[in-house]
N, CA and C atoms as an extended XYZ file, in Angstrom:
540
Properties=species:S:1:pos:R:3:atomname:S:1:resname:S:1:resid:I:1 pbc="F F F"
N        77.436       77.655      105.355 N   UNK     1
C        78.032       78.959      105.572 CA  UNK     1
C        78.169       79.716      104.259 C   UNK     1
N        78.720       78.718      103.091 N   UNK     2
C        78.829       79.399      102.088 CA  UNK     2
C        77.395       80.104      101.532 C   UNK     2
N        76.479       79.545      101.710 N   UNK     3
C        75.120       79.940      101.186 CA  UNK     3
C        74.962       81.280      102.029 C   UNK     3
N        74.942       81.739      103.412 N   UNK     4
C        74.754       82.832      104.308 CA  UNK     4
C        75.666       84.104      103.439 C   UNK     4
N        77.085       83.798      103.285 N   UNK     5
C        77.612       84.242      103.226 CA  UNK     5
C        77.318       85.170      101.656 C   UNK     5
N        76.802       84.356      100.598 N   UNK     6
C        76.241       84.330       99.504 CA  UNK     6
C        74.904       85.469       99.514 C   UNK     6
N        73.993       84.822      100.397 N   UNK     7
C        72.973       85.648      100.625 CA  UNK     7
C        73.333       87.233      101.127 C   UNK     7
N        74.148       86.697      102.137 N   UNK     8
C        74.361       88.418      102.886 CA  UNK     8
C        74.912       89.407      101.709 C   UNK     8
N        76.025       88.906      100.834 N   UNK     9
C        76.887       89.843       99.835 CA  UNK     9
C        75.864       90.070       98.590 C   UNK     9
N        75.060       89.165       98.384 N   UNK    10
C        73.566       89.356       97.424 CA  UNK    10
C        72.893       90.762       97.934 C   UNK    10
N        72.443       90.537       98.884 N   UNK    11
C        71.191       91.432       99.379 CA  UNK    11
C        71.574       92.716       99.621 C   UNK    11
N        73.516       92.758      100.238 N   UNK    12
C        74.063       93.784      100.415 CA  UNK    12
C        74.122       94.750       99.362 C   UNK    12
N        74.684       94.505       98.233 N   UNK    13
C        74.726       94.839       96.849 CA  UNK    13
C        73.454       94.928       96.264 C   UNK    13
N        72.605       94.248       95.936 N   UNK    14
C        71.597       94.139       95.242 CA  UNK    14
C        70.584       95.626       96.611 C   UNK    14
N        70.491       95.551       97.604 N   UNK    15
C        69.632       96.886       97.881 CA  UNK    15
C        70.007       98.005       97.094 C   UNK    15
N        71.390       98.108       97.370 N   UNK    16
C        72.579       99.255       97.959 CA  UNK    16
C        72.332       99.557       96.387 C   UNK    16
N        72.326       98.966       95.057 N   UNK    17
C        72.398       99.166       93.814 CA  UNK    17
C        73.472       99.470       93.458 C   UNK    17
N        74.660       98.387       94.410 N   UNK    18
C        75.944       99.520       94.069 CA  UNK    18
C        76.470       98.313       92.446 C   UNK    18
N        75.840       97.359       92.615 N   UNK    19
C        76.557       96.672       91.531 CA  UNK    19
C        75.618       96.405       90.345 C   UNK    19
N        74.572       96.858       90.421 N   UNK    20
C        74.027       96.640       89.361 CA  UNK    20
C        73.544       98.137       88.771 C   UNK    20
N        73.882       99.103       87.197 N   UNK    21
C        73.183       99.572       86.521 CA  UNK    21
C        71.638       99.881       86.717 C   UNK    21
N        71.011       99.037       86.342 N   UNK    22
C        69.676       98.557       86.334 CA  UNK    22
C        69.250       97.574       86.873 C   UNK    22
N        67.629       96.742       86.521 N   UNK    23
C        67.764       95.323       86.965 CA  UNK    23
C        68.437       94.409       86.390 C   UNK    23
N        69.225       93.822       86.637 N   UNK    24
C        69.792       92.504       86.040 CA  UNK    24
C        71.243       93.200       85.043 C   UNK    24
N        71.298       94.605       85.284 N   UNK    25
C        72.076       94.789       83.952 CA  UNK    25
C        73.561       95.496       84.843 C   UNK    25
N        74.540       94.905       84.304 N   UNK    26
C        76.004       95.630       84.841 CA  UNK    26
C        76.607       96.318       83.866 C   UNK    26
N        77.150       97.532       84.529 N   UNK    27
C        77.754       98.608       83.560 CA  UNK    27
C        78.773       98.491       82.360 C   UNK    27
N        79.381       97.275       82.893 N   UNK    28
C        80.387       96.287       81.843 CA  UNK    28
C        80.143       95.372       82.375 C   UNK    28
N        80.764       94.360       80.870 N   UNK    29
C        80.751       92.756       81.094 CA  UNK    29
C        81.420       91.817       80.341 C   UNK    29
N        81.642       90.688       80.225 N   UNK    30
C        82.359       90.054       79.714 CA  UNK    30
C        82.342       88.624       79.242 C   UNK    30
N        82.602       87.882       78.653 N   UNK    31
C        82.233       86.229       78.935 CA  UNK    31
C        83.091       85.416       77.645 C   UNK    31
N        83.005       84.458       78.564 N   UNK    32
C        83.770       83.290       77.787 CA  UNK    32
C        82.965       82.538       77.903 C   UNK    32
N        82.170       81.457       77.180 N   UNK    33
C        81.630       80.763       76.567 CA  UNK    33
C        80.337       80.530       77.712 C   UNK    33
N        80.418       79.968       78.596 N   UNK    34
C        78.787       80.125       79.752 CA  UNK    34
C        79.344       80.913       80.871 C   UNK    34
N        80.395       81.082       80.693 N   UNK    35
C        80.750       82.270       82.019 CA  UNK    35
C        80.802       83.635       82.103 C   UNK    35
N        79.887       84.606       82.540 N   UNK    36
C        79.739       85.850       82.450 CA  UNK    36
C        79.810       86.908       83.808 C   UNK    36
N        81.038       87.433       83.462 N   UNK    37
C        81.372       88.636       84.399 CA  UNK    37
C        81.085       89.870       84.104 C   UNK    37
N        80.517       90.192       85.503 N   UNK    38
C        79.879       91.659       85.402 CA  UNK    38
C        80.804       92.502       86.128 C   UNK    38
N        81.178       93.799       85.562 N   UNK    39
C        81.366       94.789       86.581 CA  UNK    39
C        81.063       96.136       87.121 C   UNK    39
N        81.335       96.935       88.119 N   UNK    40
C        80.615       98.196       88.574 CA  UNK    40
C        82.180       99.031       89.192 C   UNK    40
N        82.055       99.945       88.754 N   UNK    41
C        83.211      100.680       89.607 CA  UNK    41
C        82.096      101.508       90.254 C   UNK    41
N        83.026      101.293       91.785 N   UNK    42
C        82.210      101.802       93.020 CA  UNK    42
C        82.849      103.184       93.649 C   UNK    42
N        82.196      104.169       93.559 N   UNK    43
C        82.744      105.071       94.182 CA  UNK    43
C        83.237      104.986       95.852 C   UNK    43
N        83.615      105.842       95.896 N   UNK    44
C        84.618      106.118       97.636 CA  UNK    44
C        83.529      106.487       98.025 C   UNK    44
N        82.957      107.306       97.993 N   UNK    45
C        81.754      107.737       98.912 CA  UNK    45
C        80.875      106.572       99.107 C   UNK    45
N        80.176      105.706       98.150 N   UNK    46
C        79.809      104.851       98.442 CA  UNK    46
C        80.344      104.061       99.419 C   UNK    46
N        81.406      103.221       99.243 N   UNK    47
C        82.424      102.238      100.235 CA  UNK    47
C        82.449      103.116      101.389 C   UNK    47
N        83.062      104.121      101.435 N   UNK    48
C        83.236      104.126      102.594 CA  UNK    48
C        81.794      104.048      103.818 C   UNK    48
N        80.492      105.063      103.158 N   UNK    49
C        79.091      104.838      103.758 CA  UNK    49
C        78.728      103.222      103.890 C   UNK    49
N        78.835      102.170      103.039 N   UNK    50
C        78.642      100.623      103.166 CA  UNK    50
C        79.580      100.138      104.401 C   UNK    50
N        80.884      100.686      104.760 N   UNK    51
C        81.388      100.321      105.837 CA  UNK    51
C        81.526      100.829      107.132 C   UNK    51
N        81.046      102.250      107.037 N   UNK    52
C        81.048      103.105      108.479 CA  UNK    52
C        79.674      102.687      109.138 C   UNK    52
N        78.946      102.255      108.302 N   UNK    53
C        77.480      101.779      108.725 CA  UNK    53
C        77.454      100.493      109.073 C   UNK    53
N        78.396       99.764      109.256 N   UNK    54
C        79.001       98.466      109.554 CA  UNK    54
C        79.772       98.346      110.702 C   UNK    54
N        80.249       99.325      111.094 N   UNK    55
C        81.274       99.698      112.327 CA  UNK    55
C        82.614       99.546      111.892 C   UNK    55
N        83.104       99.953      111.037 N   UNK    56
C        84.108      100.259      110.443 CA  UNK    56
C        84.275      101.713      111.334 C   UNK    56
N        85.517      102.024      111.531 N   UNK    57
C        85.747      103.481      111.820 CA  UNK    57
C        86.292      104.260      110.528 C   UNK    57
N        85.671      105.639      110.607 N   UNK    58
C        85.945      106.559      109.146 CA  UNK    58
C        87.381      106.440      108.742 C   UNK    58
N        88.309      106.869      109.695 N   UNK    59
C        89.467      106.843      109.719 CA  UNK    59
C        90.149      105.724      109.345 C   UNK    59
N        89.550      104.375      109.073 N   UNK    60
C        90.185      102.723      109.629 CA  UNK    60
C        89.647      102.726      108.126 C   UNK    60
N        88.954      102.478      107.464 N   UNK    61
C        88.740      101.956      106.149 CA  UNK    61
C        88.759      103.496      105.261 C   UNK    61
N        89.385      104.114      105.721 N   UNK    62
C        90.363      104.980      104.118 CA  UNK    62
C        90.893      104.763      103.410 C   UNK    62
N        91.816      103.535      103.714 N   UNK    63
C        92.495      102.912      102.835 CA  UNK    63
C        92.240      102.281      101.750 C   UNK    63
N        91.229      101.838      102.403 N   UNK    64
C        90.061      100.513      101.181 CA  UNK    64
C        89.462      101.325      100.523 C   UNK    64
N        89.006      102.764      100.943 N   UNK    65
C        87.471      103.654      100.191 CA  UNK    65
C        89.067      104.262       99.139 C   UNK    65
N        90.090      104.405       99.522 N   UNK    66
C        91.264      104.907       98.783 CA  UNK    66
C        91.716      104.621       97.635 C   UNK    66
N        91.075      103.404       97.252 N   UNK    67
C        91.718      101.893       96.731 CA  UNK    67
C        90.372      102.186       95.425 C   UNK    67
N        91.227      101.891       94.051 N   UNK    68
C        90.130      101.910       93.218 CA  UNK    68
C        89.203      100.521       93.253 C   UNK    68
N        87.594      100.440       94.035 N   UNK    69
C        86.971       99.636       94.007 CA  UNK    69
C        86.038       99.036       93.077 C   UNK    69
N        86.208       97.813       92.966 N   UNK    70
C        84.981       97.088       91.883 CA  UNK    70
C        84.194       96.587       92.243 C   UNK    70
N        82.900       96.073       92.039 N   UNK    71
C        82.152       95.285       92.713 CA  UNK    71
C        81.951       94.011       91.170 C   UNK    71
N        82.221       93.073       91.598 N   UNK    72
C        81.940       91.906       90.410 CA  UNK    72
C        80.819       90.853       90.689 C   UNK    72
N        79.961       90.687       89.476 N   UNK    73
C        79.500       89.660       89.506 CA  UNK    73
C        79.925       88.269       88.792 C   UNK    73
N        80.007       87.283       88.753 N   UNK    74
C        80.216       85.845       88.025 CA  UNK    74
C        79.251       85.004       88.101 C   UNK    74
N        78.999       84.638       87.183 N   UNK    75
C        77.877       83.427       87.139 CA  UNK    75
C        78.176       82.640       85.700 C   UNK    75
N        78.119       80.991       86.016 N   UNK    76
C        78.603       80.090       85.496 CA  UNK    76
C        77.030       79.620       84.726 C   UNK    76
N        77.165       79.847       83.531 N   UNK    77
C        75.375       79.472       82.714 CA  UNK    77
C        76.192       78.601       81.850 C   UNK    77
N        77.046       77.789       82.419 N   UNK    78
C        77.846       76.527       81.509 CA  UNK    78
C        77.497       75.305       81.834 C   UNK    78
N        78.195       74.440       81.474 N   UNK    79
C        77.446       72.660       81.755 CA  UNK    79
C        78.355       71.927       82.624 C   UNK    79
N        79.948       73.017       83.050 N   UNK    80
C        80.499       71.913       84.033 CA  UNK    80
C        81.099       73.255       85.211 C   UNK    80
N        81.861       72.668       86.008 N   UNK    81
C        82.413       73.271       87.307 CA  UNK    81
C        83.086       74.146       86.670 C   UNK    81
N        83.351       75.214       87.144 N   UNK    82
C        84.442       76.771       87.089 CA  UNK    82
C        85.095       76.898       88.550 C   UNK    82
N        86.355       77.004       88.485 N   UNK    83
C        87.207       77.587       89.507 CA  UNK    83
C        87.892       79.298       89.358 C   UNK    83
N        87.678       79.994       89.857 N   UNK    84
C        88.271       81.279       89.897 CA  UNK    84
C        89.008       81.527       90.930 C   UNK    84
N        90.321       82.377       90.934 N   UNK    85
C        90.903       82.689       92.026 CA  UNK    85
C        91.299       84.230       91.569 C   UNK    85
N        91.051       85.201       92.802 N   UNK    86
C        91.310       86.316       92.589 CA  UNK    86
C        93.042       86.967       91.998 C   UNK    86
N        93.837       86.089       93.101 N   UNK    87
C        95.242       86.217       92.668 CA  UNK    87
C        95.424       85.931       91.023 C   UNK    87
N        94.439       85.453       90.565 N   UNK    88
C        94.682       85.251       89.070 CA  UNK    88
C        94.429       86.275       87.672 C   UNK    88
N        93.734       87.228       88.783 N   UNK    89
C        92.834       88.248       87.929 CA  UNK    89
C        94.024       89.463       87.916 C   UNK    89
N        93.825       90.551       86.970 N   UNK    90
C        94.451       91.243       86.455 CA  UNK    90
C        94.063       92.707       85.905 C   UNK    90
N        94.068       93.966       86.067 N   UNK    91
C        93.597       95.206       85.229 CA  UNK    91
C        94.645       95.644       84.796 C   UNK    91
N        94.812       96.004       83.489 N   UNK    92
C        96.048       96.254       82.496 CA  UNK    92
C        95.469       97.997       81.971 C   UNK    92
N        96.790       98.884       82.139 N   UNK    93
C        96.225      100.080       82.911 CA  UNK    93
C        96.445      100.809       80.987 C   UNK    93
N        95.601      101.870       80.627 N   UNK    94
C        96.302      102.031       79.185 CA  UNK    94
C        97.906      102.323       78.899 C   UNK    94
N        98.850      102.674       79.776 N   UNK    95
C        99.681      102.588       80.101 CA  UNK    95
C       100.385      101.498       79.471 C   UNK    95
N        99.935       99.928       80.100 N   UNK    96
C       100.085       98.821       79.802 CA  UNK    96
C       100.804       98.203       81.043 C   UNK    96
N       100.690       98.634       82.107 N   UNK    97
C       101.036       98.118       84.171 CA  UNK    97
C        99.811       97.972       83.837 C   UNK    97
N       100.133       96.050       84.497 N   UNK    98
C        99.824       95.406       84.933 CA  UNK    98
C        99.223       95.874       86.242 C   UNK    98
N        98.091       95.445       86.873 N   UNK    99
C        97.988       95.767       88.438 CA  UNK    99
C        97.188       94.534       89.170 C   UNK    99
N        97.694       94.265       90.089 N   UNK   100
C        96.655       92.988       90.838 CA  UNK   100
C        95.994       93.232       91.703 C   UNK   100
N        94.738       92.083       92.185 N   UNK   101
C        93.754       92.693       92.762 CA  UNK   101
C        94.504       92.583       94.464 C   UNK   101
N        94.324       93.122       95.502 N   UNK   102
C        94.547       92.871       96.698 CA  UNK   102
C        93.504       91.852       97.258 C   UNK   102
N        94.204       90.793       97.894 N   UNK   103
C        92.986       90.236       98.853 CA  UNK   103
C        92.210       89.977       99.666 C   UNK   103
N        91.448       90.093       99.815 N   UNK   104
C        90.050       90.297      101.426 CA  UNK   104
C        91.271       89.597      102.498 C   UNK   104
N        91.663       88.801      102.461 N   UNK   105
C        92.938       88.395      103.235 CA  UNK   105
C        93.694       89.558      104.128 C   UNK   105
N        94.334       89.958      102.826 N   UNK   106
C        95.191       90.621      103.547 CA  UNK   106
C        94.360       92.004      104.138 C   UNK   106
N        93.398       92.440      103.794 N   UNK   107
C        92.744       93.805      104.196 CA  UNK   107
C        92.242       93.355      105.331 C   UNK   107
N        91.601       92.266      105.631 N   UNK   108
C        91.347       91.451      107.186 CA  UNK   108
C        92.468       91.678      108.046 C   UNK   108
N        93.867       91.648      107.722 N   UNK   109
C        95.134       91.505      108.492 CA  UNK   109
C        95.313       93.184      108.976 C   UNK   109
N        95.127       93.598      107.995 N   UNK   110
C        95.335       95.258      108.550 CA  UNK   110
C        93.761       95.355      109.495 C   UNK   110
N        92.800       94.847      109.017 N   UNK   111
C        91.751       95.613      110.002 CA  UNK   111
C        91.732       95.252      111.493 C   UNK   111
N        92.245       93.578      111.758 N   UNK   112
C        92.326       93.071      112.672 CA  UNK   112
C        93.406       93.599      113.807 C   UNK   112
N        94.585       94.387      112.963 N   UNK   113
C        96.081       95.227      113.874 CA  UNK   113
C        95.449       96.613      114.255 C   UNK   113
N        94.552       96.764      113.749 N   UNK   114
C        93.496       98.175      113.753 CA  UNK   114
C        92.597       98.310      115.026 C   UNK   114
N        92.103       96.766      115.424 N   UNK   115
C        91.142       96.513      116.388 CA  UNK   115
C        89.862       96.798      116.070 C   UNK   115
N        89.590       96.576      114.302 N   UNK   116
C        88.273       96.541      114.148 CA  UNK   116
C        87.537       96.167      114.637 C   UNK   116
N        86.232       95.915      115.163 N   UNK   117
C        85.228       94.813      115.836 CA  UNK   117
C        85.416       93.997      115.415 C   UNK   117
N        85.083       92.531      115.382 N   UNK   118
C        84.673       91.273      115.042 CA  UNK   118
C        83.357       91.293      114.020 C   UNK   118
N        82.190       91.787      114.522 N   UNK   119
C        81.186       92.055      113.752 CA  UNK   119
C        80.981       92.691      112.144 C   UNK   119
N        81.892       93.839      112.165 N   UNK   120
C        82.496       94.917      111.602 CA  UNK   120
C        83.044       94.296      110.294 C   UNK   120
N        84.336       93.110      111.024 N   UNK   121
C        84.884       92.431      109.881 CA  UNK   121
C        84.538       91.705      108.940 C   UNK   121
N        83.517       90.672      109.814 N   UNK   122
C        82.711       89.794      109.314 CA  UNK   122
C        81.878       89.885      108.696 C   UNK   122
N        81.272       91.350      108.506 N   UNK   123
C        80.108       92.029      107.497 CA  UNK   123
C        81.330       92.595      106.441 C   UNK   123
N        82.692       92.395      106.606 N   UNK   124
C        83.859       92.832      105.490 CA  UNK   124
C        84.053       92.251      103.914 C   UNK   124
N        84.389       90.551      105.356 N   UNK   125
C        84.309       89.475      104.474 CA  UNK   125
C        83.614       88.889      103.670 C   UNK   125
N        82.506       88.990      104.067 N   UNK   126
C        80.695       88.513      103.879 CA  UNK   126
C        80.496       89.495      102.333 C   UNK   126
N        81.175       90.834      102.182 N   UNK   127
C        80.529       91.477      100.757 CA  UNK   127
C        81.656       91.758      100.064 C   UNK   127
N        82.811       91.238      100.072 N   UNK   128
C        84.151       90.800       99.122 CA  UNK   128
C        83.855       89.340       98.454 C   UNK   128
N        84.489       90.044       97.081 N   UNK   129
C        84.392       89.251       96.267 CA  UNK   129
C        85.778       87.711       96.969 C   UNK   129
N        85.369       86.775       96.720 N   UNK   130
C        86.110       86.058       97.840 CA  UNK   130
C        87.381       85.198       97.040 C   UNK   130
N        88.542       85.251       97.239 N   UNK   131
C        89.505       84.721       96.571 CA  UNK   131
C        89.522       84.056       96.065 C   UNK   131
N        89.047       82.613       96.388 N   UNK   132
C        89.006       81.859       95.775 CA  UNK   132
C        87.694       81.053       95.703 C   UNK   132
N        86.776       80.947       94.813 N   UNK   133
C        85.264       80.263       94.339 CA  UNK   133
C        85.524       78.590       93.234 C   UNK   133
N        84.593       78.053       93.680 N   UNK   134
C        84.227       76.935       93.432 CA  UNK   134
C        82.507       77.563       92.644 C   UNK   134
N        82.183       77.326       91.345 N   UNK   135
C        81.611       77.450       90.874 CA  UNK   135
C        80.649       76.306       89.916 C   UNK   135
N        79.267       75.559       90.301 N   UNK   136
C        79.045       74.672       89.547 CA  UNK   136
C        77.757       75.035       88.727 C   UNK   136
N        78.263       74.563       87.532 N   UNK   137
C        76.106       75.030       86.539 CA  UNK   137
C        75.563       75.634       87.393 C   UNK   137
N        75.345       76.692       86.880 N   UNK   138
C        74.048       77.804       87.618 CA  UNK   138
C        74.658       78.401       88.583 C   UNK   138
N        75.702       78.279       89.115 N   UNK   139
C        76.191       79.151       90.597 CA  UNK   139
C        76.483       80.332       90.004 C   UNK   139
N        76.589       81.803       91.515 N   UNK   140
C        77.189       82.961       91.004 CA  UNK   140
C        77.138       83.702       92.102 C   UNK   140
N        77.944       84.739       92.309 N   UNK   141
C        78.563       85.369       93.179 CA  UNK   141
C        78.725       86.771       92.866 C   UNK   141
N        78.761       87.670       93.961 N   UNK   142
C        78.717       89.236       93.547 CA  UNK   142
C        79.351       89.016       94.912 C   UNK   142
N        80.458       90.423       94.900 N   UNK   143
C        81.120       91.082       95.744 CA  UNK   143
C        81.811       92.015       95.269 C   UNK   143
N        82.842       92.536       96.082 N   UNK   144
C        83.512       94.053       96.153 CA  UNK   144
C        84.955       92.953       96.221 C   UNK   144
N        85.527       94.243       95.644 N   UNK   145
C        87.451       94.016       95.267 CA  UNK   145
C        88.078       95.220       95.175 C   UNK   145
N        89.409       95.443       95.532 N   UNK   146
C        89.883       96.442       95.024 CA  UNK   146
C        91.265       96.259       94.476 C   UNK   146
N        91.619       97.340       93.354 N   UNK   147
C        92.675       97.074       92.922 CA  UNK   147
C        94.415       97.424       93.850 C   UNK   147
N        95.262       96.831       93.713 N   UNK   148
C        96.343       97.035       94.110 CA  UNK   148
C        97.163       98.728       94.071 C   UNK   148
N        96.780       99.201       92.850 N   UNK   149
C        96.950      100.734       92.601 CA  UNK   149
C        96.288      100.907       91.444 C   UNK   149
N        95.962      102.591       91.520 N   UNK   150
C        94.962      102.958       90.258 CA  UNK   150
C        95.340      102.781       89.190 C   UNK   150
N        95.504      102.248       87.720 N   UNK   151
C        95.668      102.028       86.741 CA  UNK   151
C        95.272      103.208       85.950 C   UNK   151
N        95.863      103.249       84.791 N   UNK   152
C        95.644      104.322       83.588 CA  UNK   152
C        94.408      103.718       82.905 C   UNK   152
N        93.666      104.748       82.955 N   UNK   153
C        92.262      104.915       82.337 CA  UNK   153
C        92.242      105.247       80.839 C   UNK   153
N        91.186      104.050       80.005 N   UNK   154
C        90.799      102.978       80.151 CA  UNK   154
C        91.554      102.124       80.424 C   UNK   154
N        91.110      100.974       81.482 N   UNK   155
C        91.938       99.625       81.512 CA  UNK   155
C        90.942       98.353       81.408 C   UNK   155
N        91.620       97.983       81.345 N   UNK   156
C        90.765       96.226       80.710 CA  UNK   156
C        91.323       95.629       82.260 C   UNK   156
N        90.102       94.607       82.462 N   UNK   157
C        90.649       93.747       83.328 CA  UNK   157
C        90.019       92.065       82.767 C   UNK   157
N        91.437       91.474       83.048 N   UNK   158
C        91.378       90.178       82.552 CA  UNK   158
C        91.104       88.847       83.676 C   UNK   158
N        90.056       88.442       83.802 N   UNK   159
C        89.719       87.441       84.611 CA  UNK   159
C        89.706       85.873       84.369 C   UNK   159
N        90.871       85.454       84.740 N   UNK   160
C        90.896       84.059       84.548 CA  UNK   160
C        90.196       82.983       85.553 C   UNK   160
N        90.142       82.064       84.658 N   UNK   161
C        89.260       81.029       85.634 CA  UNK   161
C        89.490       79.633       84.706 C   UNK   161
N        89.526       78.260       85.364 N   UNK   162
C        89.621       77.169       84.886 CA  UNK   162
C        88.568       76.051       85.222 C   UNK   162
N        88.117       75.051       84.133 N   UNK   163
C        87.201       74.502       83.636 CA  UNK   163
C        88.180       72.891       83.491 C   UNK   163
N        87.386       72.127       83.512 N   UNK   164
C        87.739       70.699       82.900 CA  UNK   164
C        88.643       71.264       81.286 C   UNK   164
N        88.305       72.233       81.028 N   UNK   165
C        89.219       72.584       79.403 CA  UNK   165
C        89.984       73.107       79.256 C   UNK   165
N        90.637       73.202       80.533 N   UNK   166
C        91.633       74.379       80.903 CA  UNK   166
C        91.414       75.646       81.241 C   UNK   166
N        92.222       76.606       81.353 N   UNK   167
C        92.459       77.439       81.512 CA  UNK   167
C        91.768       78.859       80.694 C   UNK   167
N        91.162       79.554       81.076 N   UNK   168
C        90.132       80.416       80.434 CA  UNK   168
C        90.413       82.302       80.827 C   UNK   168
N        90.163       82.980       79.786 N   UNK   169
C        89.724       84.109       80.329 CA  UNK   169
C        88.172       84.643       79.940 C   UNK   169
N        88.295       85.717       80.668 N   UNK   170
C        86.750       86.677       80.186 CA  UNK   170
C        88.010       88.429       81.063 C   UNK   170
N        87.988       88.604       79.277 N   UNK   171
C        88.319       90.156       79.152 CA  UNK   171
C        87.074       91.583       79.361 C   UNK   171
N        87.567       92.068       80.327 N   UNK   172
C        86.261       93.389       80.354 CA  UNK   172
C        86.904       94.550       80.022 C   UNK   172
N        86.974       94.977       78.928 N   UNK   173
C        86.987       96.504       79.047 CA  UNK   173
C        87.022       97.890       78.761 C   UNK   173
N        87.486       98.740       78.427 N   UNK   174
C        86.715      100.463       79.284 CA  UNK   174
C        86.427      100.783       80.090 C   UNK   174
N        87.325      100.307       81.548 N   UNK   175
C        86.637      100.731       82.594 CA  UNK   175
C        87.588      101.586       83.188 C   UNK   175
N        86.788      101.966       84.211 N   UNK   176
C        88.016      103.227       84.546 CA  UNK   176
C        87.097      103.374       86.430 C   UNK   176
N        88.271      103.514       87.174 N   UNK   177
C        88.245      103.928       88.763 CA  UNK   177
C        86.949      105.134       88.557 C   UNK   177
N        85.942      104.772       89.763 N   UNK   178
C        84.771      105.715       89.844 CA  UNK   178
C        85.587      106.932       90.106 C   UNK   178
N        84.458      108.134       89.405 N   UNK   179
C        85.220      109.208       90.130 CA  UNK   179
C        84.137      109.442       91.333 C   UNK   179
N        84.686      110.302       91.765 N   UNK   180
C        83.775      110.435       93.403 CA  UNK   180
C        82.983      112.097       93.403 C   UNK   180
């Protein structure tokens, strides 16, 4: 499942060009020693067209197209296992608020009181970046996230993740909420 699920949020992104710059290249990035995070701020117009074309209703995912969105990549070009969890991640606004990411979780809980389709959702879940990853040599993952509230522009976002060596970050930033 995990592999489908992998493929579908690949192919989704990778047509759509919403997360990649160029080929192979992300607009920011970041890394700690074999681990390298990419990111894309995604406009509203975008999100919301990726989900009304999904059966999302216009009205039903405003909230999310509302929501300053990222699309991230991770990929582990290290020699042992990486764990990431989204609740761990962080954008620090110039301000200096803190903001956390919301999770595909809970945006499932509102879509489901909504009476999204089933189908609808499951093409939701399938291109979110997914809470929590298991990452081994060579694995990597692209999806969509959004932040908890818009942050002061520039903000850095700090992505932690842990290794047999502990506890790690990979800092990204200059980034700032797409404008639309």
């Amino acid at each position: 499942m995990r592999g489908a699920r992998l493929a579908f949020a690949i192919g989704a992104l990778a047509l759509s060009g919403a997360g990649l710059a160029a080929e192979g290249e992300w607009s920011h990035q970041g890394r700690h020693a074999g681990v390298t995070l990419g990111v894309m701020p995604l406009t509203a117009q975008w999100r919301s067209a990726f989900y009304v074309n999904r059966g999302f209703p216009a009205a039903v995912i405003t909230p999310y197209v509302a929501a300053c969105g990222l699309s991230f990549g991770l990929r582990n070009a290290g020699e042992t296992p990486v764990d990431a969890r989204l609740a761990d991640w962080r954008a620090v606004g110039a301000d200096g608020q803190s903001i956390t990411l919301r999770l595909p979780e809970t945006w499932d809980t509102q879509w489901a009181a909504a009476g999204v389709p089933q189908p609808a959702r499951i093409a939701f879940r399938w291109a979110q970046f997914q809470s929590e990853s298991h990452f081994e040599p060579g694995d990597w993952i692209m999806g969509m996230a959004t932040l908890t509230a818009v942050p002061a522009a520039p903000f850095r976002l700090i992505a932690r993740y842990r290794d047999a060596g502990g506890e790690h970050e990979i800092v990204v930033d200059k980034l700032a909420c797409a404008a639309n």
